[in-house]
MIDOSE-1310 file (N, C-alpha, C; in nm, 2 decimals, decimal comma, always signed):
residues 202
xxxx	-2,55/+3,09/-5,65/-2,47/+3,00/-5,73/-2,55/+2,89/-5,78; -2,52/+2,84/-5,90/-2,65/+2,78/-5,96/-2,56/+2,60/-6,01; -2,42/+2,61/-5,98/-2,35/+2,50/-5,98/-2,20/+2,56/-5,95; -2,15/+2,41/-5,95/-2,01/+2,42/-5,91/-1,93/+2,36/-6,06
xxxx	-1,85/+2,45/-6,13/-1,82/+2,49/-6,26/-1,67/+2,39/-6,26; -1,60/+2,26/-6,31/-1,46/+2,22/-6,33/-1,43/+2,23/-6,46; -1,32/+2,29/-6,46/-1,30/+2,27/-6,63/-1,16/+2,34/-6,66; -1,08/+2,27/-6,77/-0,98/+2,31/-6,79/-0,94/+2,39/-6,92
xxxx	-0,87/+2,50/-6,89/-0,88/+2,63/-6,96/-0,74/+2,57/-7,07; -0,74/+2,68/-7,20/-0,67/+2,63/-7,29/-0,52/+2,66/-7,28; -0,47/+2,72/-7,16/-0,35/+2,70/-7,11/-0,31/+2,58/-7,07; -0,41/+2,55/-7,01/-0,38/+2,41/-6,94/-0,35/+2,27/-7,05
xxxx	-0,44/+2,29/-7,15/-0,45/+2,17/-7,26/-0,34/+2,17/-7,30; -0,29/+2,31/-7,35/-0,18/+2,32/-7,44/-0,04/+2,27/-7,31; -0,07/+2,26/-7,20/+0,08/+2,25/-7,10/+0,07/+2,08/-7,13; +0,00/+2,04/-7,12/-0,06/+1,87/-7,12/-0,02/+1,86/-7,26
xxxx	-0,08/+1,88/-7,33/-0,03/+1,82/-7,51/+0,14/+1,90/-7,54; +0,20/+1,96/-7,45/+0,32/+1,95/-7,50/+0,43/+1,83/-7,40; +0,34/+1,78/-7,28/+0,44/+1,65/-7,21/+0,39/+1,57/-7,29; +0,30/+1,53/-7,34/+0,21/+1,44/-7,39/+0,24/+1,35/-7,56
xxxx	+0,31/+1,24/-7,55/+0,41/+1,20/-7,64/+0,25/+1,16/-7,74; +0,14/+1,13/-7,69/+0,07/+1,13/-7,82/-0,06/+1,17/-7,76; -0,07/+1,28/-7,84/-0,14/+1,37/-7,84/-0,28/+1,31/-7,87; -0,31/+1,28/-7,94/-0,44/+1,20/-7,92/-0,51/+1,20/-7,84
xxxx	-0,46/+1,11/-7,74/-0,49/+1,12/-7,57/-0,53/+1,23/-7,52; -0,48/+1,31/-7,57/-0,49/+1,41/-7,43/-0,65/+1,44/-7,35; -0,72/+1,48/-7,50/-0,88/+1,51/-7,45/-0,90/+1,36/-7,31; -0,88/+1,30/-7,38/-0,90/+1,16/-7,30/-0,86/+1,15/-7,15
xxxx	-0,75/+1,18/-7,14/-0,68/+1,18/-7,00/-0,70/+1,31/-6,94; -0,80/+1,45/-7,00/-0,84/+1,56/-6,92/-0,97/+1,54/-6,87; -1,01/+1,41/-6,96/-1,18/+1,43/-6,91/-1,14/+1,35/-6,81; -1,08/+1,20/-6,78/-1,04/+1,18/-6,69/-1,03/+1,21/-6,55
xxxx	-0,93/+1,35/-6,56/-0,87/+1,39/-6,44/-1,01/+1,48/-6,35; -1,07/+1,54/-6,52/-1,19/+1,62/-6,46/-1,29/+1,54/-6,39; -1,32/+1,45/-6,47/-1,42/+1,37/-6,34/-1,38/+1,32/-6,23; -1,26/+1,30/-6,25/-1,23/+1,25/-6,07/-1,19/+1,38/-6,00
xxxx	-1,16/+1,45/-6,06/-1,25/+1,60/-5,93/-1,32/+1,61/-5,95; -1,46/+1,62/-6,03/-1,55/+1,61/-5,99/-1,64/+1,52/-5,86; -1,57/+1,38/-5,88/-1,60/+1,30/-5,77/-1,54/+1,35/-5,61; -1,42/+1,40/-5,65/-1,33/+1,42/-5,50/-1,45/+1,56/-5,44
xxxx	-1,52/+1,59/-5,60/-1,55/+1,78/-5,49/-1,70/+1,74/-5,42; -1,76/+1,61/-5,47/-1,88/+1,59/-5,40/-1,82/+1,54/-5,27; -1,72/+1,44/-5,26/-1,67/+1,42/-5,11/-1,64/+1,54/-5,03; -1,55/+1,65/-5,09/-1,55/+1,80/-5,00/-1,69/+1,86/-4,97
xxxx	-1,77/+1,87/-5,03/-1,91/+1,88/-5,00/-1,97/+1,80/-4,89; -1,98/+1,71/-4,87/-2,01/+1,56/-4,79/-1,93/+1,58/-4,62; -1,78/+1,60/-4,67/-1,74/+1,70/-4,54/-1,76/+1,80/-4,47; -1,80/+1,87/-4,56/-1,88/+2,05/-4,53/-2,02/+2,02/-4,42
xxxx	-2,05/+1,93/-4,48/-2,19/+1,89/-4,41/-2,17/+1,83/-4,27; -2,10/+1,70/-4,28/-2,06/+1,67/-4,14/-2,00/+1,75/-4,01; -1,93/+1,86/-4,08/-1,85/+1,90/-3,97/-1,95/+2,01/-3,95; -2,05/+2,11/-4,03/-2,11/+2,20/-4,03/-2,27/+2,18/-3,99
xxxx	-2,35/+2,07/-4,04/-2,50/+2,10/-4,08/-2,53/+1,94/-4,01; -2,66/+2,00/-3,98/-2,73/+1,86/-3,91/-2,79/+1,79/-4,07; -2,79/+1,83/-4,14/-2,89/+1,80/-4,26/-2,79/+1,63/-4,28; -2,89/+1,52/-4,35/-2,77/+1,41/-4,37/-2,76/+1,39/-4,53
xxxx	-2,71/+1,26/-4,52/-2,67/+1,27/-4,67/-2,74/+1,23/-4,80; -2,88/+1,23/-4,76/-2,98/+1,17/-4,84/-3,01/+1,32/-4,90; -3,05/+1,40/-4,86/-3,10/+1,50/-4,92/-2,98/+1,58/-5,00; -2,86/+1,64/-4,97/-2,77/+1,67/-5,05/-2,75/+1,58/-5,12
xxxx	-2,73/+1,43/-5,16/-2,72/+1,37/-5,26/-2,85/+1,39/-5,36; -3,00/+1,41/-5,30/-3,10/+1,39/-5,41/-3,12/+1,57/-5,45; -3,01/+1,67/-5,44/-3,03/+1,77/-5,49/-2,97/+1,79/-5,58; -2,85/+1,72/-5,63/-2,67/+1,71/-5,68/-2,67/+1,65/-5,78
xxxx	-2,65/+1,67/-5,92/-2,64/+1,62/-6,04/-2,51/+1,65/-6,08; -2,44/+1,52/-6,12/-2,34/+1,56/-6,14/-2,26/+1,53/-6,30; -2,30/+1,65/-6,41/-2,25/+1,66/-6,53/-2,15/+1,60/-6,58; -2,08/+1,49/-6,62/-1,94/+1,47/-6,64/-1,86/+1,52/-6,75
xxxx	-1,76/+1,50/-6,78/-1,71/+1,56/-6,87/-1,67/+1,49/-6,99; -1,65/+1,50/-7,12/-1,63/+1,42/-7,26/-1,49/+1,46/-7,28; -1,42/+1,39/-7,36/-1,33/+1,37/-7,46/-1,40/+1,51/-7,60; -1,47/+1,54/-7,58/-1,52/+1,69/-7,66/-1,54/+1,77/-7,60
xxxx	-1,59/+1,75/-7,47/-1,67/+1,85/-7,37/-1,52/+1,86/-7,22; -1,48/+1,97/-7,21/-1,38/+1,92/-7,09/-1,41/+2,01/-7,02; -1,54/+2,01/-6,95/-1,58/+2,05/-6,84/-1,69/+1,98/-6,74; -1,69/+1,96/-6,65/-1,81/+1,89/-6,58/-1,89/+1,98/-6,50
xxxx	-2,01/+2,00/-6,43/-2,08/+2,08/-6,35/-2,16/+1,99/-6,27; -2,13/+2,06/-6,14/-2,26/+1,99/-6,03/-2,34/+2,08/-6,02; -2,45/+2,04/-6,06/-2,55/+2,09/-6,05/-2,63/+2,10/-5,90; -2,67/+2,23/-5,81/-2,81/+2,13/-5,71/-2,93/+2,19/-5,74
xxxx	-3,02/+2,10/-5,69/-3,16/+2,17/-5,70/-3,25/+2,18/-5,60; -3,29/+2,26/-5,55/-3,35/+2,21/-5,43/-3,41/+2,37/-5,36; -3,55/+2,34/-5,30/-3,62/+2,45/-5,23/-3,60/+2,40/-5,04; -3,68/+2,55/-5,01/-3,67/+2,50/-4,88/-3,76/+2,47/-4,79
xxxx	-3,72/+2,38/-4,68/-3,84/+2,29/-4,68/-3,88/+2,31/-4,50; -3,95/+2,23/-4,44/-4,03/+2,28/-4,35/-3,93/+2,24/-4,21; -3,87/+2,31/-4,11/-3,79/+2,25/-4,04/-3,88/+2,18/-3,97; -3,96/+2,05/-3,98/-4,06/+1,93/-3,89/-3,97/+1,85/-4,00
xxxx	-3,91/+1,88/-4,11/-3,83/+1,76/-4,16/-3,72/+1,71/-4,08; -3,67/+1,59/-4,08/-3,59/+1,56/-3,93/-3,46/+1,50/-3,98; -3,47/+1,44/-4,12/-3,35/+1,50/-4,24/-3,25/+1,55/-4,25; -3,31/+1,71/-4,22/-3,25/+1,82/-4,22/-3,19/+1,90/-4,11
xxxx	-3,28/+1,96/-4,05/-3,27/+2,01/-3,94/-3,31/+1,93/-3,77; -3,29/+1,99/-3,65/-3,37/+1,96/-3,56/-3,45/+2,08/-3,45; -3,54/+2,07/-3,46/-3,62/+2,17/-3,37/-3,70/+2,10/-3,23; -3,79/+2,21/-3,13/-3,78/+2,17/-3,03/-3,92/+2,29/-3,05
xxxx	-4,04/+2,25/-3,00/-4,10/+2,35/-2,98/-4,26/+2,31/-2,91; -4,22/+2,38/-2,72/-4,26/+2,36/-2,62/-4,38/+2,46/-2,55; -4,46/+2,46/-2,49/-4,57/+2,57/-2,42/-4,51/+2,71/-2,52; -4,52/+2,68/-2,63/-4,51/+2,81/-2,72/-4,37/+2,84/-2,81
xxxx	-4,30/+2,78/-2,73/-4,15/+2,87/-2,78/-4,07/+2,77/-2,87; -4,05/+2,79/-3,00/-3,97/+2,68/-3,07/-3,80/+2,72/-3,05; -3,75/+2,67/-3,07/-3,62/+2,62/-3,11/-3,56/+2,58/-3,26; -3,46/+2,56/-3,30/-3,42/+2,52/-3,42/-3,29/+2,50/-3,44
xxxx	-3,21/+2,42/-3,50/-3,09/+2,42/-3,51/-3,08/+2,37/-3,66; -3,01/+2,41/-3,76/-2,99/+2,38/-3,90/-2,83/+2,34/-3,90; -2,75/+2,47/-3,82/-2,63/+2,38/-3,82/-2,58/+2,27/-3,71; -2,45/+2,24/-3,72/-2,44/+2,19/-3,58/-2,36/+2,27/-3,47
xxxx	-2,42/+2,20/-3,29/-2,38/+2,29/-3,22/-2,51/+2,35/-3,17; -2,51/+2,44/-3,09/-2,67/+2,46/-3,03/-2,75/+2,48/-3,10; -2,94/+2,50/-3,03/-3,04/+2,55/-3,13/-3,05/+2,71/-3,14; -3,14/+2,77/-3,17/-3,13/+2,90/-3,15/-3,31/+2,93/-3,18
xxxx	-3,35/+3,03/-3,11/-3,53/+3,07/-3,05/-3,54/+3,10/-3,25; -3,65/+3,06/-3,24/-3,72/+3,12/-3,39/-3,78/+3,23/-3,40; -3,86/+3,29/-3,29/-3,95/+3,40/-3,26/-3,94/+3,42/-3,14; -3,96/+3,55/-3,11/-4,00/+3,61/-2,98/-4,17/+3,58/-2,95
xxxx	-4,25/+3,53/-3,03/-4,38/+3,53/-2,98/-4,40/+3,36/-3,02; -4,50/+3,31/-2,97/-4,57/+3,19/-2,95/-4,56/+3,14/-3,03; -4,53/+2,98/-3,13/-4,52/+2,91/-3,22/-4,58/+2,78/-3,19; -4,65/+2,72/-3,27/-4,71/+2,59/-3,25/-4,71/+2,48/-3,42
xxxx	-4,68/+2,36/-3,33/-4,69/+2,25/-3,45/-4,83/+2,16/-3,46; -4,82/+2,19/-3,64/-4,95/+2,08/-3,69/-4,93/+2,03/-3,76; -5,03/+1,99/-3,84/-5,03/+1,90/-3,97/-5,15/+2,00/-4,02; -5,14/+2,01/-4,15/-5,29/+2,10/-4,17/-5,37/+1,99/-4,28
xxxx	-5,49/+2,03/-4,30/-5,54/+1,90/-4,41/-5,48/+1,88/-4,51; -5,38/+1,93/-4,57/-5,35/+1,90/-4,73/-5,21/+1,78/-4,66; -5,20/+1,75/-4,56/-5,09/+1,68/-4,50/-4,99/+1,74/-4,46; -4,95/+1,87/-4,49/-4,80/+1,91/-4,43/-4,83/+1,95/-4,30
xxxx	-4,69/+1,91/-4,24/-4,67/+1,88/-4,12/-4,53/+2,05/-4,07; -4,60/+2,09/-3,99/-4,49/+2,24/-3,97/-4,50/+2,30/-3,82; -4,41/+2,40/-3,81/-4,41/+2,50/-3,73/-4,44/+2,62/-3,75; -4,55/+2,68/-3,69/-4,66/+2,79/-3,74/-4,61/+2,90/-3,64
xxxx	-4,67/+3,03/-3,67/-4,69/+3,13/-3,58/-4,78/+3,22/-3,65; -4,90/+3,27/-3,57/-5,01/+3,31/-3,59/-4,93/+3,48/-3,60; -4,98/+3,58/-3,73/-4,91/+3,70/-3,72/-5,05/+3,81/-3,70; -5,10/+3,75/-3,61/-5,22/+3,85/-3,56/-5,28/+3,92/-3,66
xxxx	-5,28/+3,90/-3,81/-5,35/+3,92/-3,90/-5,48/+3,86/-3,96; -5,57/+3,95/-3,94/-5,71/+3,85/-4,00/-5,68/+3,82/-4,13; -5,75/+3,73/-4,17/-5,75/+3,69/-4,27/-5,77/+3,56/-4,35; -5,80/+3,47/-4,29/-5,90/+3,33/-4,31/-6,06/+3,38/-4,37
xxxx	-6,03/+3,40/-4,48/-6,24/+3,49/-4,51/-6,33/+3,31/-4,50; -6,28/+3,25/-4,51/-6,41/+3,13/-4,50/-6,43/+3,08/-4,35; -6,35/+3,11/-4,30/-6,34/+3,11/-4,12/-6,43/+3,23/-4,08; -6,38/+3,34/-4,13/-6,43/+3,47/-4,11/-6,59/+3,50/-4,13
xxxx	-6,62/+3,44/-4,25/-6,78/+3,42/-4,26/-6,85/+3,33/-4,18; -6,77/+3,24/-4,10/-6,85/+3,15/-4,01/-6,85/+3,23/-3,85; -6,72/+3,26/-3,85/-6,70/+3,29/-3,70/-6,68/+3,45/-3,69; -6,66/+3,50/-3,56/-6,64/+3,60/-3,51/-6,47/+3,64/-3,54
xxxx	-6,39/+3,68/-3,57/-6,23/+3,71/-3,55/-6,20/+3,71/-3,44; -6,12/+3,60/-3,44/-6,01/+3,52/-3,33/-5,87/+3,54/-3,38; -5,83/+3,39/-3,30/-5,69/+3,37/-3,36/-5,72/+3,29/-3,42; -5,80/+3,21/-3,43/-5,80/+3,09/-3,55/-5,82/+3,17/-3,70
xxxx	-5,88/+3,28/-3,65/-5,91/+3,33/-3,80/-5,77/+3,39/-3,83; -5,68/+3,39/-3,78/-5,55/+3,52/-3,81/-5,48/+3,43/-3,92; -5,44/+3,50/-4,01/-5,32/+3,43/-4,11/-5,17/+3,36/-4,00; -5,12/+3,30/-4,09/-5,00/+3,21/-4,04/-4,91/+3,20/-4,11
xxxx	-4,77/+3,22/-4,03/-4,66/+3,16/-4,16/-4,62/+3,06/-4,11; -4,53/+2,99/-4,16/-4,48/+2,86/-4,14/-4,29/+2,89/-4,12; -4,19/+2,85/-4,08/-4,12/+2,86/-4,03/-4,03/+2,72/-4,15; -3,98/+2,78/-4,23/-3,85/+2,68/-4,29/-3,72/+2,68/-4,29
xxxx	-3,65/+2,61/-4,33/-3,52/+2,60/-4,32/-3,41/+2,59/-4,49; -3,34/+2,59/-4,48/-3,31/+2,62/-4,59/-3,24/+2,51/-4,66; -3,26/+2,48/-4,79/-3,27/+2,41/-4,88/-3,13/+2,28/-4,92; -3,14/+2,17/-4,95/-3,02/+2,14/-4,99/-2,91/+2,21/-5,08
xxxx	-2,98/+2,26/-5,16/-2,90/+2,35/-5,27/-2,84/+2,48/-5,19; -2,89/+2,56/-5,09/-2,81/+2,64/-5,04/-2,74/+2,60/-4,92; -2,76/+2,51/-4,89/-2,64/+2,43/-4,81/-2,52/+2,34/-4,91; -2,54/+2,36/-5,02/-2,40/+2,36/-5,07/-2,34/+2,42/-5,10
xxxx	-2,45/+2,53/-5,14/-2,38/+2,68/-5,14/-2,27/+2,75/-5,07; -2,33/+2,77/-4,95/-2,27/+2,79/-4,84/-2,16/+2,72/-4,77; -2,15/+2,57/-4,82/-2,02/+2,50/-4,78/-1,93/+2,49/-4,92; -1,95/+2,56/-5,03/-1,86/+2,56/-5,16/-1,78/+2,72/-5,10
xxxx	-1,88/+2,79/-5,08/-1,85/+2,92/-5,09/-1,76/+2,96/-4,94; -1,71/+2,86/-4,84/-1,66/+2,88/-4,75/-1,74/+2,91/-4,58; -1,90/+2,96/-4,64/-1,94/+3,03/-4,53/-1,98/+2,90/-4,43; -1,99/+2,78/-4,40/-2,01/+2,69/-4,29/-1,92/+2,54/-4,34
xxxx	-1,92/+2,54/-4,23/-1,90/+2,33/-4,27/-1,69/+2,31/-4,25; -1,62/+2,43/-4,17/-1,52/+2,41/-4,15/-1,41/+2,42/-4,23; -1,45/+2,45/-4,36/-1,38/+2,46/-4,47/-1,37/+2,61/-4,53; -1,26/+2,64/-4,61/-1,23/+2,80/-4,67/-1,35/+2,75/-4,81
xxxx	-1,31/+2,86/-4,87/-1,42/+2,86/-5,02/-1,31/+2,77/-5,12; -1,39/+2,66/-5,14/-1,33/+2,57/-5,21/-1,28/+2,56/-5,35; -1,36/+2,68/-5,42/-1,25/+2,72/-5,59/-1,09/+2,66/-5,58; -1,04/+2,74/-5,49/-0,88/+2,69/-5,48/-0,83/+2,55/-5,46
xxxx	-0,87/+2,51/-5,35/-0,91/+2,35/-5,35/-0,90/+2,27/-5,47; -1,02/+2,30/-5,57/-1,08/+2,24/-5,66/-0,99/+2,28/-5,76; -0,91/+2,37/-5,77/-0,84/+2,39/-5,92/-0,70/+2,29/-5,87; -0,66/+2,34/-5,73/-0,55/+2,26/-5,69/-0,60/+2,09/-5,73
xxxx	-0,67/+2,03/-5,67/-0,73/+1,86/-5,74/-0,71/+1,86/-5,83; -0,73/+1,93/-5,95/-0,76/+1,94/-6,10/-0,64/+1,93/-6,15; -0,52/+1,99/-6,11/-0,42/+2,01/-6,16/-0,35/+1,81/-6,10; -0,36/+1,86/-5,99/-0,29/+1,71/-5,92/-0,33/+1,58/-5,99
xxxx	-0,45/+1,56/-6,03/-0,49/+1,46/-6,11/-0,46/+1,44/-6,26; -0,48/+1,60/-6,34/-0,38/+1,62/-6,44/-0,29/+1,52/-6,47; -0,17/+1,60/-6,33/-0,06/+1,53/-6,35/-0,05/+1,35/-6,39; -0,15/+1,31/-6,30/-0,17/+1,19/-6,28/-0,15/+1,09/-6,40
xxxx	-0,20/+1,23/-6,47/-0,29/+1,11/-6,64/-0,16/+1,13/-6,68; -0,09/+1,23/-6,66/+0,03/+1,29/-6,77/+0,15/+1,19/-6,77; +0,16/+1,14/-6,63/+0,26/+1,01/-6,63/+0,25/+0,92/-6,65; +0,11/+0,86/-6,67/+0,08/+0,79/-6,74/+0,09/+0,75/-6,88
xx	+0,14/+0,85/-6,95/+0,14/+0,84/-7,08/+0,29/+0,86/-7,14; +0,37/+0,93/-7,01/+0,52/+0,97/-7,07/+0,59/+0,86/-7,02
């Protein structure tokens, strides 16, 4: 999912411009209604997270763009953007990782083992700071030319967590955070707020 899509179809305009004693208005009072669902669906998002995800609200807000809608344009889009990042961010997730054995928790509610074999935290020179696990693969050749093959020489991966943007995903789309898949939700808002503008004018 690459955004969360609001917008009202030309059934809808045409139900609104026929309560609608002047018509003029109406783009006006849709873009309206559309942005303040837009605003209500970043709060349903914002709830997804509390009740679901350790992650807090700094990073889903700096992933989330939020398109508004015109008096020309009567659709708005939340945009997110976002990769994933190292679970040593504390942001996001929280881990635990002791005489070998890490831990991790991204949602809320317990952690859960990362690997069955040994994991260790560093910082490596370029600055990032992570949880590693050596895959008993050689493969460091400038280590390799100095030394004998070890484990220092073995390649590593690094252990991440998953990104702002797919944690919205997954709380739009129903799969965490306590909530059903929120389309329905969001057309229901859309409509309720509609109404809102519509009495306004009759």
């Amino acid at each position: 999912m690459s955004g969360v899509y609001i917008e009202v179809n030309q059934e809808d305009v045409r139900r609104v411009q026929k309560k609608l004693k002047d018509l003029e208005k109406a783009p006006q009072k849709l873009k309206n209604a559309i942005n303040r669902t837009a605003t209500q669906t970043k709060k349903y998002i914002h709830q997804g997270r509390k009740a679901g995800y350790r992650m807090q609200a700094g990073p889903i807000n700096s992933s989330m763009t939020i398109w508004r809608a015109t008096a020309s344009r009567l659709d708005a889009v939340i945009k997110e953007r976002d990769r994933p990042h190292s679970l040593m961010n504390k942001d996001r997730y929280k881990i635990s990782a002791k005489n070998g054995k890490g831990m991790a928790g991204v949602y809320k509610g317990g952690m859960k083992p990362l690997s069955a074999g040994p994991v260790f935290t560093a910082t490596m020179s370029n600055g990032h700071s992570g949880i590693f696990q050596r895959t008993e693969k050689q493969g460091i050749k400038k280590r390799l030319e100095k030394f004998s093959a070890s484990k220092h020489t073995q390649k590593i991966k690094t252990f991440q967590g998953p990104g702002a943007a797919k944690v919205v995903e997954s709380i739009y789309l129903g799969r965490h955070g306590g909530q059903e898949d929120m389309e329905g939700r969001i057309r229901e808002k859309l409509h309720e707020e509609m109404l809102k503008e519509i009495k306004k004018l009759m």
